[in-house]
C-alpha positions in Angstrom: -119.2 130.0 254.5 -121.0 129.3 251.5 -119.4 130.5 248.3 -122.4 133.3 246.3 -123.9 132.0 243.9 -123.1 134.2 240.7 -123.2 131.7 237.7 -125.4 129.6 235.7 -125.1 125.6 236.3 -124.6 122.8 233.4 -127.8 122.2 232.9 -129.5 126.2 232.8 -126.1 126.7 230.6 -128.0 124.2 228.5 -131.2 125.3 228.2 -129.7 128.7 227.1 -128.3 127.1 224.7 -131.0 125.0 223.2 -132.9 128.1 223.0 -130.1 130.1 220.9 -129.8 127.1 218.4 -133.7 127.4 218.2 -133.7 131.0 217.7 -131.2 130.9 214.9 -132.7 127.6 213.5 -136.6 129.4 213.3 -134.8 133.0 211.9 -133.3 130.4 209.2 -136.2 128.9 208.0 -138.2 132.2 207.9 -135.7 133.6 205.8 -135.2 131.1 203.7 -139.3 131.5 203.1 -139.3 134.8 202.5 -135.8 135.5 200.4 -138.6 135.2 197.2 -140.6 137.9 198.8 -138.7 140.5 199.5 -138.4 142.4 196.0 -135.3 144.5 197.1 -132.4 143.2 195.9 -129.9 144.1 198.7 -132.2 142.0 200.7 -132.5 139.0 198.8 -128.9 139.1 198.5 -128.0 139.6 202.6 -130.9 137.2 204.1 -129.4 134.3 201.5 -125.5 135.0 203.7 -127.7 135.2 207.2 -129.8 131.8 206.0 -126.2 130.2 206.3 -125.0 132.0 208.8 -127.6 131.2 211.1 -127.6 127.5 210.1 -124.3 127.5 210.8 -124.6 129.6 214.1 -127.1 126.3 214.6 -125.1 124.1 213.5 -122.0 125.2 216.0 -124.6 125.3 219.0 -126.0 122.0 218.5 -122.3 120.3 218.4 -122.0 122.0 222.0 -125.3 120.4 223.3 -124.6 117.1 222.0 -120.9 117.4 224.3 -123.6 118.9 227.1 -125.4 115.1 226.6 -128.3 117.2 225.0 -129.6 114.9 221.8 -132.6 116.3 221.7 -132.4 120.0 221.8 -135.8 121.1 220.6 -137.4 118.9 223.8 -138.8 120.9 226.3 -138.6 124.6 224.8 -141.6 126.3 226.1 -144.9 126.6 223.9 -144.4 130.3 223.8 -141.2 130.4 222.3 -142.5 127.7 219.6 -145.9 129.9 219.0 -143.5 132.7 218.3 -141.2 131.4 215.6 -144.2 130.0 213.9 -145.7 133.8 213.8 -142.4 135.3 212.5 -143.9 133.2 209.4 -146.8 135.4 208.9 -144.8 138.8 208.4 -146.8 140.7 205.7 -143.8 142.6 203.4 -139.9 143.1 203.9 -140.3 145.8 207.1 -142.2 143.4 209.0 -139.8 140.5 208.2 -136.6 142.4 208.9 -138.0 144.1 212.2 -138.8 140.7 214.0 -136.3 138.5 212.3 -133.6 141.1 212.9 -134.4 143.7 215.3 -135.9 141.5 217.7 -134.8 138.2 217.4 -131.0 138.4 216.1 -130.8 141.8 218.5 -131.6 139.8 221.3 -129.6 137.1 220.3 -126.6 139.6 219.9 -126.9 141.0 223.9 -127.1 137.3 224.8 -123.8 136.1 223.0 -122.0 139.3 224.3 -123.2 138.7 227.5 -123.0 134.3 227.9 -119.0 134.6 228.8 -119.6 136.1 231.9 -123.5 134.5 232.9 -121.6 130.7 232.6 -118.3 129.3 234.5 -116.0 130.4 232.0 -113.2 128.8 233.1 -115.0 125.8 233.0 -116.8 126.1 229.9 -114.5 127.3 227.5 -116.0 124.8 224.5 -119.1 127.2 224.7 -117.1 130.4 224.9 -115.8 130.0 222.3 -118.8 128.7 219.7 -120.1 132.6 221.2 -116.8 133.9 220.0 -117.3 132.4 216.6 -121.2 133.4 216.3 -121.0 136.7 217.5 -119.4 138.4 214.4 -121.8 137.4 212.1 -124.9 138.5 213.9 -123.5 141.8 215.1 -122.7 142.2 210.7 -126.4 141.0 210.4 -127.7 143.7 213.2 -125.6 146.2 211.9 -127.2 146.0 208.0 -130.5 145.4 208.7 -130.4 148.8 211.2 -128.9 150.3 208.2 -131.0 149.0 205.7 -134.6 149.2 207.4 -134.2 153.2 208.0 -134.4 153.2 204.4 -137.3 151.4 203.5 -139.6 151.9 206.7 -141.1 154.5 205.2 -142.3 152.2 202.3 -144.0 150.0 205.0 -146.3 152.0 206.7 -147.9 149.9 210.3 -145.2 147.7 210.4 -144.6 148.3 214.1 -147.7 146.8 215.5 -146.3 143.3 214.0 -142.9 143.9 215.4 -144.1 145.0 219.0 -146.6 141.9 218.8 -143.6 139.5 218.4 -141.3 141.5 221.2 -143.9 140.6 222.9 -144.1 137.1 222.7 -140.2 136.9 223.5 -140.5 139.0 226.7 -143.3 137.5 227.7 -141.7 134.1 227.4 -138.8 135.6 229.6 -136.4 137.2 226.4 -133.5 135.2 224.7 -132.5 132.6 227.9 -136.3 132.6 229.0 -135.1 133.8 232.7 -135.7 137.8 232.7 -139.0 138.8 234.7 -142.0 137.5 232.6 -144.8 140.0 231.4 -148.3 138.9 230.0 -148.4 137.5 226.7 -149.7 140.4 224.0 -152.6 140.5 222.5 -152.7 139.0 219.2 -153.4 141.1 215.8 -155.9 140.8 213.3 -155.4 137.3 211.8 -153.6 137.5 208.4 -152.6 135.7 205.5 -150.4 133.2 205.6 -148.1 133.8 202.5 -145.4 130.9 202.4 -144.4 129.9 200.0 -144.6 132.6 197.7 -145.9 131.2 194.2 -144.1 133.9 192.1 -140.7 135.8 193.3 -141.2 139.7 193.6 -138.6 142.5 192.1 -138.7 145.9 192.7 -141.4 147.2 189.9 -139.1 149.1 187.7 -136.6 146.0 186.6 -137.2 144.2 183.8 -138.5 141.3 182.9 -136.9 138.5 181.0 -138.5 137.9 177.9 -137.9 134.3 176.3 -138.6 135.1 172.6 -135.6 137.5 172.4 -132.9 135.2 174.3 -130.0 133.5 171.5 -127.4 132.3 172.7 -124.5 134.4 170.6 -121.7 132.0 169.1 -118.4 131.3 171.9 -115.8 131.4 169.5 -116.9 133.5 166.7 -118.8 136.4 169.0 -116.8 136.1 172.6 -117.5 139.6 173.8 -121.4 138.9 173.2 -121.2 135.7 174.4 -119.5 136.7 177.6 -122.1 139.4 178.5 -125.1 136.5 177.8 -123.8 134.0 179.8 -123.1 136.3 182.9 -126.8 138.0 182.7 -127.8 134.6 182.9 -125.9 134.2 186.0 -127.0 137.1 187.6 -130.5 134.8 187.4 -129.4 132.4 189.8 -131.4 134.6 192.2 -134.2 132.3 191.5 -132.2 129.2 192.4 -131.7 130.5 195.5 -135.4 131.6 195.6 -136.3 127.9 194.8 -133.9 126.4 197.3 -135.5 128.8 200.3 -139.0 127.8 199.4 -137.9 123.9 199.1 -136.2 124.7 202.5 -139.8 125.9 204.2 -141.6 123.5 202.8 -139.4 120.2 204.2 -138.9 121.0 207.7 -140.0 117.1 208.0 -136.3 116.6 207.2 -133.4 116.0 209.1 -131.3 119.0 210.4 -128.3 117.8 208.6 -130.6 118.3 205.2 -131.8 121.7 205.8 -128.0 122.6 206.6 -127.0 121.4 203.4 -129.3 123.4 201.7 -129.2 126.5 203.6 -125.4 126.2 202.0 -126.4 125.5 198.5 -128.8 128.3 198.5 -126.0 130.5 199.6 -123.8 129.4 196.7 -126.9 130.3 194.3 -126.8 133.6 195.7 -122.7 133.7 195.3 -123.7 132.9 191.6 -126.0 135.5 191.2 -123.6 138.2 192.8 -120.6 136.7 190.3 -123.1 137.5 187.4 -123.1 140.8 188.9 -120.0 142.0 189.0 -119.1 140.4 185.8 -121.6 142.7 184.1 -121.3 145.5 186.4 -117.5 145.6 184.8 -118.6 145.4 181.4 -120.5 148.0 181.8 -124.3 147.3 182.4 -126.1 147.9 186.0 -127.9 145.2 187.2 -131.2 146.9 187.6 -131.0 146.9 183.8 -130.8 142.9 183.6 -133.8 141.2 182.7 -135.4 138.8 185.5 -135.7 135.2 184.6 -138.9 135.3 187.3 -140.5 132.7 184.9 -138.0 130.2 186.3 -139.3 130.1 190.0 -143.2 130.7 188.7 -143.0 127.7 186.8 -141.0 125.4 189.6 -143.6 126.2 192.2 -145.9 124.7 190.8 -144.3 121.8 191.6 -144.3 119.8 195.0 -141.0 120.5 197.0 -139.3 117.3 196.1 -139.9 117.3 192.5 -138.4 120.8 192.8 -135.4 119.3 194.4 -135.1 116.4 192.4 -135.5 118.3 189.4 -133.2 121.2 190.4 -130.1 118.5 191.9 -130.6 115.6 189.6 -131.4 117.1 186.4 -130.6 120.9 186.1 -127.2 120.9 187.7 -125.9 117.9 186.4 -126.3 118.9 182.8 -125.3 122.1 183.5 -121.7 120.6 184.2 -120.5 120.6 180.5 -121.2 123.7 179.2 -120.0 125.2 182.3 -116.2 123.3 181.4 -116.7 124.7 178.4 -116.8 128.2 179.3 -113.7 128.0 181.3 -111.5 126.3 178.8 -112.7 129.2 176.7 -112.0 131.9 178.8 -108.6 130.6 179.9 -107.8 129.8 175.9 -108.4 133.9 175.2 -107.0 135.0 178.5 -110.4 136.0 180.3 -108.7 135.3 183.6 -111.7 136.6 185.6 -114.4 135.2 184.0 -112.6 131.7 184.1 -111.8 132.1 187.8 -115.6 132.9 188.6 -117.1 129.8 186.7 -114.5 127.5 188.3 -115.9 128.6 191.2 -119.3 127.9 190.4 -118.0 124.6 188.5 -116.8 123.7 192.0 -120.0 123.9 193.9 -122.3 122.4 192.0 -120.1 119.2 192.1 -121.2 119.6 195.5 -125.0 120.0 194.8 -125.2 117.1 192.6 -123.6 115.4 195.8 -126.3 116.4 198.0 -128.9 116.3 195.4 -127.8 112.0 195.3 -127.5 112.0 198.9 -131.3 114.0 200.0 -133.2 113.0 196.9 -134.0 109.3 198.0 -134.6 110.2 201.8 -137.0 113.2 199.9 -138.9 110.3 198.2 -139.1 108.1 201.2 -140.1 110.8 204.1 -142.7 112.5 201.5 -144.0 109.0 200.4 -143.1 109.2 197.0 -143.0 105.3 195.2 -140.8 106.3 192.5 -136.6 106.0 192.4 -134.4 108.9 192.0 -133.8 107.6 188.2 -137.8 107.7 187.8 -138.0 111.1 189.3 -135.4 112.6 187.3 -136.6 111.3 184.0 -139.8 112.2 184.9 -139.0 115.5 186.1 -136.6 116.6 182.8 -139.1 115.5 180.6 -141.6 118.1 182.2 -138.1 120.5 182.1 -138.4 120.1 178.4 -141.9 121.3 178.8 -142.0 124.4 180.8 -138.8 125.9 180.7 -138.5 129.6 179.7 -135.1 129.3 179.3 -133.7 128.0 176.0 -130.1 127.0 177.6 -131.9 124.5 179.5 -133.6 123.0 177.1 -130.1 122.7 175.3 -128.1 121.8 178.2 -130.7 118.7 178.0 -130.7 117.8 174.7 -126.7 117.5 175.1 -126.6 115.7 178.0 -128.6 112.7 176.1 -126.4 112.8 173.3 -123.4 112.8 174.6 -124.8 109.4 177.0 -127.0 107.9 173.9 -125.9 109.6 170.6 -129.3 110.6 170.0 -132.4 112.8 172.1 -136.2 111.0 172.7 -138.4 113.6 173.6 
């Protein structure tokens, strides 16, 4: 008597999978676009955690696939699945991202993890069990906030569910999350809109301020520390827009290897743990950060740069000079017993050893899948010397100018 057939085989378990990677690979790089868009703080500050979560929801799934003898995961998902992650792109303002990105995509995601333990041969596939086990935390967290945070800006956002039922659409018509509930016709499309990745200037909620470059001095470490201290962490509450840049660099090279756009989806997330450092640093002496003036000027000017200058400038140049003054700090903090605000720049120290890692790693395979003729050395002189030019920000002018005389004794501009 046969046995009922009550399970998925190896190779539909496969194809499920292939599309969750895909899923959480396009709600990545739609994020990552749009974390310069979204002028709500809260936002930019949760989508920069879900860009690395997803990649490394991704990340998990594609390790599984590979074991399944699946090397080439994104062969063979269906032409309505692909048309769909290329329309989450074309989301007009933060309701319309959230609904489709979250409550649609990552929703469905969610009831497919929770349910994946009992549609496969557990027993048998244990490996796969447990990468569900290990993504299904994080995207129940990420359903949870944006439920929480969209009732409170949906009213801000007037049409925004056309869009989202538009892209429901798509995924139900395509047979949902696994592709194998009943299919429906595919929705009619909307109007055609704009297209507005990547955004050429970050937005802020229209009340913050604005950083304004003639009134920035750096106050003196040792003979002003308080002052000092305060500076130096509303600067770091700016590395918002490093993250910004990274998300935009991130849309813009999806010519690059998977292994690439994971590493930057983590470096754009240790921007945004920079930025949130800054802030509690000067949300414990005393200031709100609604009160902190934007360094905006620092994104503006970067995009209007190609991608890999903005990378090679950003890993090559900015970071790496960026290492002294940053050692700096700490001994000084540690010498007048700032315990806290030494632990947060070691932290910082820390990761962008790791940047400048990656920055020597991607920068020639940049050059070389964008056609650029130049070396890494050309681009990074070439790039600081245009630093020099446009920066808004006097501490990176400095940072440059001591870089070259500490190496040469002497600065050629």
């Amino acid at each position: 008597m046969p046995v009922e057939k009550s399970h998925i085989n190896i190779e539909q378990n496969t194809e499920y999978l292939k599309r969750y990677a895909f899923l959480e690979r396009a709600c990545m790089r739609t994020l990552s676009g749009w974390l310069p868009g979204v002028p709500e703080w809260e936002a930019k500050n949760e989508f920069g955690l879900h860009i690395w979560e997803s990649g490394d929801s991704a990340d998990l799934l594609y390790s599984r696939l590979r074991e399944l003898r699946c090397y080439q995961p994104e062969r063979g998902i269906s032409p309505r699945l692909k048309k769909l992650v290329q329309e989450l792109d074309y989301a007009q303002n933060s309701a319309e991202v959230i609904a489709t990105v979250y409550l649609v995509i990552k929703k469905g995601l969610l009831e497919a993890y929770r349910n994946h333990p009992e549609v496969t041969w557990s027993d048998f596939d244990r490996p796969t069990v447990k990468i569900t086990e290990k993504v299904l935390p994080a995207v129940e967290r990420q359903v949870a906030w944006a439920e929480k945070f969209f009732a409170g800006i949906e009213k801000d956002y007037p049409g925004w569910e056309a869009w989202r039922d538009y892209l429901a659409g798509l995924l139900t018509a395509d047979g949902g999350v696994t592709g194998t509930a009943t299919p429906v016709a595919e929705p009619v499309a909307p109007a055609p809109r704009p297209l507005l990745l990547p955004w050429k200037e970050c937005q802020r909620v229209k009340s913050w301020p604005i950083f304004d470059p003639s009134v920035d001095f750096e106050p003196d470490r040792k003979q002003n520390p308080e002052a000092h201290r305060l500076w130096r962490f509303k600067h770091y509450v700016n590395e918002m827009t490093a993250a910004e840049t990274l998300g935009s660099i991130l849309w813009m090279t999806p010519e690059m290897t998977w292994e690439y756009q994971y590493n930057v989806s983590r470096h754009l997330w240790d921007e945004i743990r920079h930025s949130q450092l800054g802030q509690i640093r000067v949300q414990q002496l005393g200031l709100k950060v609604e009160n902190i003036p934007q360094v905006v000027q620092i994104y503006n000017v970067m995009m209007t740069l190609p991608a890999v200058d903005q990378y090679a400038l950003l890993t090559t140049v900015i970071e790496p000079n960026g290492m002294p003054e940053k050692s700096a700090n700490r001994e000084h903090w540690e010498e007048i017993e700032d315990d806290i605000s030494a632990a947060a720049v070691s932290y910082d120290w820390s990761d962008e050893n790791f940047h400048i890692r990656w920055g020597k790693k991607w920068t020639p395979v940049l050059l070389q899948t964008y056609g650029y003729k130049e070396t890494p050395e050309e681009i990074a002189a070439r790039t600081e010397a245009w630093l020099m030019e446009h920066t808004p920000v006097r501490m990176q002018a400095k940072m440059v100018v001591d870089a070259h005389e500490k190496n040469t004794g002497r600065f050629d501009n």
